[in-house]
VOGU-3710 file (C-alpha; in Angstrom, 3 decimals, decimal comma):
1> xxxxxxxxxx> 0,000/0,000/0,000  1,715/3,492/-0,890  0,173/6,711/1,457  0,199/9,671/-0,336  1,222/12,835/2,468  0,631/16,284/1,513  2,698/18,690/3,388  1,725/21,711/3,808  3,508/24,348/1,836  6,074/26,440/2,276
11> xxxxxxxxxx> 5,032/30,030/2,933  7,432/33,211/3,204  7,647/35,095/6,459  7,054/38,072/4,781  6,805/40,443/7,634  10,430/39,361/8,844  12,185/40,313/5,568  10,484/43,189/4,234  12,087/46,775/4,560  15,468/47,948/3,706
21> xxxxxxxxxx> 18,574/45,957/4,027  22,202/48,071/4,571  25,081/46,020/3,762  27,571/46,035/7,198  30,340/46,641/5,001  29,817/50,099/4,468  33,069/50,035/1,883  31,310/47,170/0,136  31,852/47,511/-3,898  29,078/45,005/-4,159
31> xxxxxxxxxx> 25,743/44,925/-3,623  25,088/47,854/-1,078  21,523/47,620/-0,231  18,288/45,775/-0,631  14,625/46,914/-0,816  11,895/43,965/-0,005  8,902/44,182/-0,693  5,404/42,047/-0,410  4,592/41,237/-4,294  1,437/39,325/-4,143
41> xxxxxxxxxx> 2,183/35,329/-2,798  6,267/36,401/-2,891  8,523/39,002/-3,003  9,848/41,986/-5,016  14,089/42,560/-4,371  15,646/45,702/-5,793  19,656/45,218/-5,440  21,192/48,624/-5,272  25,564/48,161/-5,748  28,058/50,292/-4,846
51> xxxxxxxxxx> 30,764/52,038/-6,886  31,894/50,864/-9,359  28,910/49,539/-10,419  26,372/52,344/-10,391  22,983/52,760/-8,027  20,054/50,286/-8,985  21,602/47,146/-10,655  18,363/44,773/-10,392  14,975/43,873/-9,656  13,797/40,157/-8,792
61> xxxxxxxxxx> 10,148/39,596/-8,568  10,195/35,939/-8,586  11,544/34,695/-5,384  11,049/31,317/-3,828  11,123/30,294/0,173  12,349/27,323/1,535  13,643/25,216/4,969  10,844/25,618/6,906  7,040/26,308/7,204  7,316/30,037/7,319
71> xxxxxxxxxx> 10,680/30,539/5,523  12,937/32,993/7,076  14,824/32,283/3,772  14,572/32,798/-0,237  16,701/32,816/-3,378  16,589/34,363/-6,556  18,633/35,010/-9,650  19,156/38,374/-11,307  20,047/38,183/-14,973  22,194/41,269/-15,735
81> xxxxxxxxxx> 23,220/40,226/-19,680  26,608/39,005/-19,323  26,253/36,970/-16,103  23,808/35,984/-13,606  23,436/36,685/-10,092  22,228/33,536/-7,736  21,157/34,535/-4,428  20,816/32,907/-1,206  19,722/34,496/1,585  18,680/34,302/5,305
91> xxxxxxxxxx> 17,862/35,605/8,333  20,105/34,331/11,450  20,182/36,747/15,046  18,467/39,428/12,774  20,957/39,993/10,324  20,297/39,064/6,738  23,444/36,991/5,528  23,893/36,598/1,143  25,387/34,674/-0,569  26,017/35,821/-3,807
101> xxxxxxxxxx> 26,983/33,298/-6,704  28,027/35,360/-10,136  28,485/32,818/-13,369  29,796/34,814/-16,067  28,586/34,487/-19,997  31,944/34,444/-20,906  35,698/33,244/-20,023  35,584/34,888/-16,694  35,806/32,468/-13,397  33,028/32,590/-11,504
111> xxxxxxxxxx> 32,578/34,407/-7,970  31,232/33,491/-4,872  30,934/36,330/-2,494  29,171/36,571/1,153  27,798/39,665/2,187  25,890/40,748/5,592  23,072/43,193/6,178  21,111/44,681/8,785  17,734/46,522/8,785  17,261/50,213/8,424
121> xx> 14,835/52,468/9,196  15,137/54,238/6,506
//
């Protein structure tokens, strides 16, 4: 006999990650800050980078929870034409912690970069 269980699905704790993210590293050249917010079921992410990259590098509307009933964790990918942007990201002791995983479109080596944020009133 074969039981069929339905678990219930994953939903994003959407109040916990909303707002404005500041990167720690306020000399960071990557990604500087983040602005989440509620987009119907998920999530909207605008990436904002530091020099030398400009102000508003992204947006990512389609972001997926996971590891737990009310994910305190998502990932996304931003494609920026010549690479893409993975990220992983969650919540641990309030501070939002990124990993960022760049594959390039051409012979460049890949990156893997860790980044830490912290919410702002602002």
């Amino acid at each position: 006999m074969i039981a069929a269980v339905s678990e219930p699905p994953i939903t994003l704790a959407v109040p916990a990650l909303t707002g404005t993210w500041k990167n720690t590293n306020a000399a960071s050249r990557g990604v500087v800050r983040l602005d989440i917010a509620k987009d119907g079921n998920g999530l909207r992410i605008t990436a904002h980078a530091g020099e030398p990259w400009g102000s508003t590098i992204a947006h990512a509307y389609s972001v997926d929870g996971f590891d737990s009933r009310d994910a305190l964790a998502f990932n996304c990918t931003f494609e920026l034409g010549g690479k893409d942007v993975r990220l992983q990201a969650n919540i641990k002791a309030g501070v939002l912690v990124i990993v960022f995983l760049t594959r390039f479109h051409d012979d460049r080596a890949n990156v893997f970069t860790r980044e830490f944020y912290y919410r702002s009133a602002q």
